[in-house]
PAGUNU-8347 format. One record per residue: chain; residue number from 1; x, y, z of N, C-alpha, C in turn. Coordinates in Angstrom, 2 decimals, always signed. Example, Ala and Ser with C-alpha at 12.3 -4.5 7.8 and 13.67 -1.06 7.14 Angstrom:
REM residues 2
c / k / n_c1 / n_c2 / n_c3 / ca_c1 / ca_c2 / ca_c3 / c_c1 / c_c2 / c_c3
A / 1 / +13.19 / -5.69 / +7.80 / +12.30 / -4.50 / +7.80 / +13.20 / -3.30 / +7.80 $
A / 2 / +12.85 / -2.25 / +7.08 / +13.67 / -1.06 / +7.14 / +12.90 / +0.03 / +7.87 $
END
This chain:
REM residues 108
c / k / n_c1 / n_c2 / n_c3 / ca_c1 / ca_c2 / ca_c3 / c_c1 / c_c2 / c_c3
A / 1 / -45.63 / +160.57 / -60.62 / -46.69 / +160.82 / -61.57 / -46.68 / +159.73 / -62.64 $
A / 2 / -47.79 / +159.35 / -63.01 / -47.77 / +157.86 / -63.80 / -47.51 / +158.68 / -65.08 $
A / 3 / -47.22 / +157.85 / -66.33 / -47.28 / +157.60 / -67.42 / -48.11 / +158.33 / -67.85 $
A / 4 / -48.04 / +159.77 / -69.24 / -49.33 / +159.99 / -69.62 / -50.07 / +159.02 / -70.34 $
A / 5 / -51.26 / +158.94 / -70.01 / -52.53 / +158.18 / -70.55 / -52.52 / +156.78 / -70.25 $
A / 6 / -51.48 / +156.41 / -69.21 / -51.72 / +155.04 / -68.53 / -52.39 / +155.37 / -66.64 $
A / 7 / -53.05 / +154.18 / -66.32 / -53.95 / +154.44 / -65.63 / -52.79 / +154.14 / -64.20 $
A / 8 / -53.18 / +154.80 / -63.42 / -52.19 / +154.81 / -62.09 / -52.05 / +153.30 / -61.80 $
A / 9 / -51.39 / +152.98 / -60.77 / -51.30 / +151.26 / -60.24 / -50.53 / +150.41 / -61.56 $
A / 10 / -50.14 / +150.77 / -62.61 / -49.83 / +149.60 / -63.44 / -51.06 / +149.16 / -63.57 $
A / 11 / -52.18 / +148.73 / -63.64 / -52.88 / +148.44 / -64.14 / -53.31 / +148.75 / -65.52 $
A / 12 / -52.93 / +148.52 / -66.53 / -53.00 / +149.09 / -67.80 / -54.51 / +148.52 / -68.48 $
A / 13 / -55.48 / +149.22 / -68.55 / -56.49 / +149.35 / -69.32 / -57.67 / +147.94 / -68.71 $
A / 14 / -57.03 / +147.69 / -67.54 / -57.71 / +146.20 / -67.13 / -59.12 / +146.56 / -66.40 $
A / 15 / -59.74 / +146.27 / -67.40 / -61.43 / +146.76 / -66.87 / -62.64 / +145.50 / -66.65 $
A / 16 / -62.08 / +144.19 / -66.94 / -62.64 / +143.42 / -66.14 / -62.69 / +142.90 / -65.34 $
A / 17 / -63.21 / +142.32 / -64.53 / -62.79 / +141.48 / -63.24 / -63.14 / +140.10 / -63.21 $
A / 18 / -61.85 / +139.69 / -62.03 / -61.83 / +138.16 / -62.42 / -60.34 / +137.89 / -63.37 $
A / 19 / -59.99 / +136.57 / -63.63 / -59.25 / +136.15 / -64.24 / -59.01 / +135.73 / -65.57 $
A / 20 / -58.19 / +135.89 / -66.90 / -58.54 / +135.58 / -68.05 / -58.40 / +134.36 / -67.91 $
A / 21 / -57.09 / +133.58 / -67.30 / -57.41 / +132.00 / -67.58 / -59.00 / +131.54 / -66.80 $
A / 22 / -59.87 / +131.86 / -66.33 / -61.01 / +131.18 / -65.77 / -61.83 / +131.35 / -66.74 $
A / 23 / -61.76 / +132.28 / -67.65 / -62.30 / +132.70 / -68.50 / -61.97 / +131.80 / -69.92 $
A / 24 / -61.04 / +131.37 / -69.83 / -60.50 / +130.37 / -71.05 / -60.64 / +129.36 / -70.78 $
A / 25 / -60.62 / +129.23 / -69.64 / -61.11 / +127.59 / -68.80 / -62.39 / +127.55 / -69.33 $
A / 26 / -63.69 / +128.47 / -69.16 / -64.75 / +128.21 / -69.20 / -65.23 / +128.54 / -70.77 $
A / 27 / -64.32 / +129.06 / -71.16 / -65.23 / +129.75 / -72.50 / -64.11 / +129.58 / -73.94 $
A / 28 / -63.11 / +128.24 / -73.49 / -62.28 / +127.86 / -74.64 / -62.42 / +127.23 / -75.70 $
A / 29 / -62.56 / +127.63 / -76.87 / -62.66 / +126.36 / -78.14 / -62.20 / +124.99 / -77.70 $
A / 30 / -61.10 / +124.93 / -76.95 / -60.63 / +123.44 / -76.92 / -61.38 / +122.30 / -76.53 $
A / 31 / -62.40 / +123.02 / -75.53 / -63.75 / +121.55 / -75.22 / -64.92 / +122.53 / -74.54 $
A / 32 / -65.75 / +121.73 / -74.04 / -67.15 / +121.99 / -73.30 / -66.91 / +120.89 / -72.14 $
A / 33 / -66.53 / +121.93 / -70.86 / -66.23 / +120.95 / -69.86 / -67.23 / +120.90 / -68.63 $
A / 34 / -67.45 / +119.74 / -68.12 / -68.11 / +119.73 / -66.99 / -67.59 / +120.63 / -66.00 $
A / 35 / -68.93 / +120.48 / -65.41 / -68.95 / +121.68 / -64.12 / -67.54 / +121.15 / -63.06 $
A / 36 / -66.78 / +121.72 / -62.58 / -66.08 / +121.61 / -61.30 / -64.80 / +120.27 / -61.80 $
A / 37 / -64.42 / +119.96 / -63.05 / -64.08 / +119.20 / -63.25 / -62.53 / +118.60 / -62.71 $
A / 38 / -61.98 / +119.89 / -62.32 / -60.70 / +120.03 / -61.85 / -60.86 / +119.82 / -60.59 $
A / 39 / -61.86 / +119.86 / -59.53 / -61.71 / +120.04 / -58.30 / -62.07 / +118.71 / -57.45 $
A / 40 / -62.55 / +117.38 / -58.93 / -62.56 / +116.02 / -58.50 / -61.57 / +115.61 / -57.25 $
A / 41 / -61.65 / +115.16 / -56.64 / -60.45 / +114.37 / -55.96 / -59.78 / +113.25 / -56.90 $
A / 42 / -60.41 / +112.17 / -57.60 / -60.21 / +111.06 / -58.47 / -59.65 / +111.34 / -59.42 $
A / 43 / -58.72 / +110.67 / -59.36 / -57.60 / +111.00 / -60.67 / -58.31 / +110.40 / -62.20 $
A / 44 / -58.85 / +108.94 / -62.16 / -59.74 / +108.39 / -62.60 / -60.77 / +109.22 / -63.38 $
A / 45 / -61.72 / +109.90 / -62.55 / -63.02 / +110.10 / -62.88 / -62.37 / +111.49 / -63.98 $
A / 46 / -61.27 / +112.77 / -63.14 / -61.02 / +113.36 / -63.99 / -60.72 / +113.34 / -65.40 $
A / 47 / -59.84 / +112.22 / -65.62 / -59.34 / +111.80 / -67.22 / -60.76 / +111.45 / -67.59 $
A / 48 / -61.42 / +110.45 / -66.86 / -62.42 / +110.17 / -67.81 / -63.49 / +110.95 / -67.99 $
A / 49 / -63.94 / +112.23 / -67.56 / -64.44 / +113.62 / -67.88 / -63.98 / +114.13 / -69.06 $
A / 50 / -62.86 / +114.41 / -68.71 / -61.77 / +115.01 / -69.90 / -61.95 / +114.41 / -71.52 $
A / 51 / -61.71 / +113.14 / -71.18 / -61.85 / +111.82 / -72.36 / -63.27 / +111.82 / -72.82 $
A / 52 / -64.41 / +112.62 / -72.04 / -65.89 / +112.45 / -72.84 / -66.07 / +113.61 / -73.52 $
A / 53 / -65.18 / +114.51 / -72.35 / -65.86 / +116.12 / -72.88 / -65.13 / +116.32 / -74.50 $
A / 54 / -63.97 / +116.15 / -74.57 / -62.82 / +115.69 / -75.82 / -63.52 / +115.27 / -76.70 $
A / 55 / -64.16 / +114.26 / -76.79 / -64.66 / +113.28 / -77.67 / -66.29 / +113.83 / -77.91 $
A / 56 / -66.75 / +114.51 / -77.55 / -68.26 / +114.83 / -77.69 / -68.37 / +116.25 / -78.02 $
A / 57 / -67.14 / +117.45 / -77.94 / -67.00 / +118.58 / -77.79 / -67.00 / +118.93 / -79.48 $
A / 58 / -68.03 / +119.96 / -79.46 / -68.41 / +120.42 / -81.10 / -67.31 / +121.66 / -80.98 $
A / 59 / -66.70 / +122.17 / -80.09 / -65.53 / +123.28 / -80.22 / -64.53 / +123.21 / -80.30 $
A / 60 / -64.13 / +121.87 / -80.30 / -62.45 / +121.77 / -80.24 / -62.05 / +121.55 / -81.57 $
A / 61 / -60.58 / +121.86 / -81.70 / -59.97 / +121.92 / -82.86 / -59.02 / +121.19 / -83.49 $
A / 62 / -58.24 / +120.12 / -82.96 / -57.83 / +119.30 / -82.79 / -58.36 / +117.78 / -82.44 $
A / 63 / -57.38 / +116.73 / -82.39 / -57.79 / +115.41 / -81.80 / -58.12 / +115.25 / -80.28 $
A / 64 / -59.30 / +114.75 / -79.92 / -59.86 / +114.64 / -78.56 / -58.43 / +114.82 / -77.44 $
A / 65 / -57.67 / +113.52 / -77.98 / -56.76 / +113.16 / -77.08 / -55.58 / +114.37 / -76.61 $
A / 66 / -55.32 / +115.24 / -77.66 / -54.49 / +116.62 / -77.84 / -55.34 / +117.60 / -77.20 $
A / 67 / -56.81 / +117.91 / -77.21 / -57.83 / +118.74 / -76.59 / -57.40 / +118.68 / -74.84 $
A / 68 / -58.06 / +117.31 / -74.83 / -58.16 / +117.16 / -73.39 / -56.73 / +117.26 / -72.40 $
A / 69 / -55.79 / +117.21 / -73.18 / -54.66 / +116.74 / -72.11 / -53.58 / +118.48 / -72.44 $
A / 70 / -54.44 / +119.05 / -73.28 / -54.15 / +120.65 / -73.42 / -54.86 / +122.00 / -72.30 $
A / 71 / -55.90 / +120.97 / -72.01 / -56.86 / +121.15 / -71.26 / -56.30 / +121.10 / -69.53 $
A / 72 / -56.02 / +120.24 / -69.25 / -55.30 / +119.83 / -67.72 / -54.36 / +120.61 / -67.55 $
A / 73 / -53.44 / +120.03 / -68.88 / -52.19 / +120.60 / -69.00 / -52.02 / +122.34 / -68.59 $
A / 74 / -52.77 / +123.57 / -69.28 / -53.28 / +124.50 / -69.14 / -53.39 / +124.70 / -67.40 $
A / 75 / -54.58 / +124.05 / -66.91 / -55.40 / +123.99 / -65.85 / -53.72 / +124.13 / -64.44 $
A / 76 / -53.21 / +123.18 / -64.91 / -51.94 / +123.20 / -63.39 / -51.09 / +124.02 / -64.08 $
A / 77 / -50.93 / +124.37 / -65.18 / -49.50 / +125.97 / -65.42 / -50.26 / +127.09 / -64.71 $
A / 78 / -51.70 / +127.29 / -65.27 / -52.01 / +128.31 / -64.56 / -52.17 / +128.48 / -62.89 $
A / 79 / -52.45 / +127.64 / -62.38 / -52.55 / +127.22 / -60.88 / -51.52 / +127.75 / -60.63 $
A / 80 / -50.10 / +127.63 / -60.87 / -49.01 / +127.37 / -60.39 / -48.25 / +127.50 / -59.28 $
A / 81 / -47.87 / +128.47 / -58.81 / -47.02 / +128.20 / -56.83 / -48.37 / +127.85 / -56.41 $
A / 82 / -49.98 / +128.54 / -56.61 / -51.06 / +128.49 / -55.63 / -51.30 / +126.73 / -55.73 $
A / 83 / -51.20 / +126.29 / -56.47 / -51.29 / +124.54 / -56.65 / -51.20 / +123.78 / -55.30 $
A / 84 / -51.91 / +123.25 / -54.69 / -50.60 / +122.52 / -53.14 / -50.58 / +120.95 / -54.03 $
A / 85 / -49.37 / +120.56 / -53.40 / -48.96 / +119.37 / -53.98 / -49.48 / +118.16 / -54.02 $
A / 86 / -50.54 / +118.09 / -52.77 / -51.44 / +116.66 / -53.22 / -52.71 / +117.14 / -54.33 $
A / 87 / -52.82 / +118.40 / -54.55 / -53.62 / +118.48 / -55.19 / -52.74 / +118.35 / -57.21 $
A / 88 / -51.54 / +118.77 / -57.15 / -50.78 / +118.69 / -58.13 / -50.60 / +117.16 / -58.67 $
A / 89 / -50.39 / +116.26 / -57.63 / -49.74 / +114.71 / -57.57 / -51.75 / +114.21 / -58.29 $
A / 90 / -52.33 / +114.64 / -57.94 / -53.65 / +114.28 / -58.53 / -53.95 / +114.55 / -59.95 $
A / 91 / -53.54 / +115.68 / -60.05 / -53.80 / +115.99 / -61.59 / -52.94 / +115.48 / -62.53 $
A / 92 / -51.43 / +115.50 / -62.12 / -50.64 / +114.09 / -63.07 / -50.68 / +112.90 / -63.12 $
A / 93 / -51.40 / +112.58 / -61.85 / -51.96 / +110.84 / -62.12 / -53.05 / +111.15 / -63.11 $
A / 94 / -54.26 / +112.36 / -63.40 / -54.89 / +112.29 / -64.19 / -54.45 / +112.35 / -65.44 $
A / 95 / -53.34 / +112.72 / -65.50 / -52.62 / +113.05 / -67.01 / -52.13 / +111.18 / -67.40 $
A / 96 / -51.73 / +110.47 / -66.51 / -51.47 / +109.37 / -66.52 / -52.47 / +108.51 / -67.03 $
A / 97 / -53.80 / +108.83 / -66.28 / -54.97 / +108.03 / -66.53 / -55.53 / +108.67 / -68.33 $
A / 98 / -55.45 / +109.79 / -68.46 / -55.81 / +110.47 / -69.31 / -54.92 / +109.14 / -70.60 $
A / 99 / -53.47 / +109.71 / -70.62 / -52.89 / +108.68 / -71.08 / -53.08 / +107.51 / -71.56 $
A / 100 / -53.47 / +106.34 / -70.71 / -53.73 / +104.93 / -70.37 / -55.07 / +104.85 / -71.37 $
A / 101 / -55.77 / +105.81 / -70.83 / -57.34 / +105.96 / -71.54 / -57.51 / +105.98 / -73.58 $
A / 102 / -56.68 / +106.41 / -73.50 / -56.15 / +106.90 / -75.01 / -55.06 / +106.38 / -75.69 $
A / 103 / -54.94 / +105.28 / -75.36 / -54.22 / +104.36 / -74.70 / -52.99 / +104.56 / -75.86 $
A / 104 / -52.28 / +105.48 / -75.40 / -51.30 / +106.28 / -75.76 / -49.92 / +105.83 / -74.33 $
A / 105 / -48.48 / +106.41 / -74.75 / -47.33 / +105.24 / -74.31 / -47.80 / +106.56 / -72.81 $
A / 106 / -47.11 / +106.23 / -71.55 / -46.98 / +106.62 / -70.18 / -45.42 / +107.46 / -70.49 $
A / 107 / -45.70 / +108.87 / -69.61 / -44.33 / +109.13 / -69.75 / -43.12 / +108.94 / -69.39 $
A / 108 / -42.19 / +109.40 / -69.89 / -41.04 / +108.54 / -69.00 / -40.56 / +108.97 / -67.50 $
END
């Protein structure tokens, strides 16, 4: 017998559907991002998405360069085991390019 006044399944009070990070992805102060921006293949084109949306974004709260790479950064924690690895090895070359772009030091 569950918990009084908690809803059977562990599911505790969860009445929307869908995911909150997709939801923070799409509807975060940190920028206004293009459509599908994560699902580029180009490591390239991604940073430099990132680097416009950053820099043009009336919602973010911080410096472009801290926005955008909070932004990615975010994007592959939440992914995480579901990530496959050439798709992972893409998004840290974008963090690289992101980097280079902002022309901030490469990590070690």
């Amino acid at each position: 017998m569950p918990a009084k006044g908690r809803p059977p399944g562990g599911k505790r009070g969860r009445q929307q559907t869908g995911r909150w990070s997709g939801r923070v992805t799409r509807e975060s102060d940190a920028l206004d991002l293009e459509e599908s921006v994560f699902k580029k293949s180009d490591p390239v084109a991604i940073a430099r998405s990132l680097k416009h949306s950053a820099e043009h974004s009336k919602r973010r709260k911080s410096e472009p360069y801290r926005s955008a790479m909070s932004m990615l950064t975010f994007y592959i924690n939440r992914a995480g085991k579901n990530l496959p690895a050439s798709r992972r090895r893409t998004l840290e070359r974008a963090k690289d390019e992101l980097r280079r772009l902002f022309h901030r030091p490469t990590a070690a």
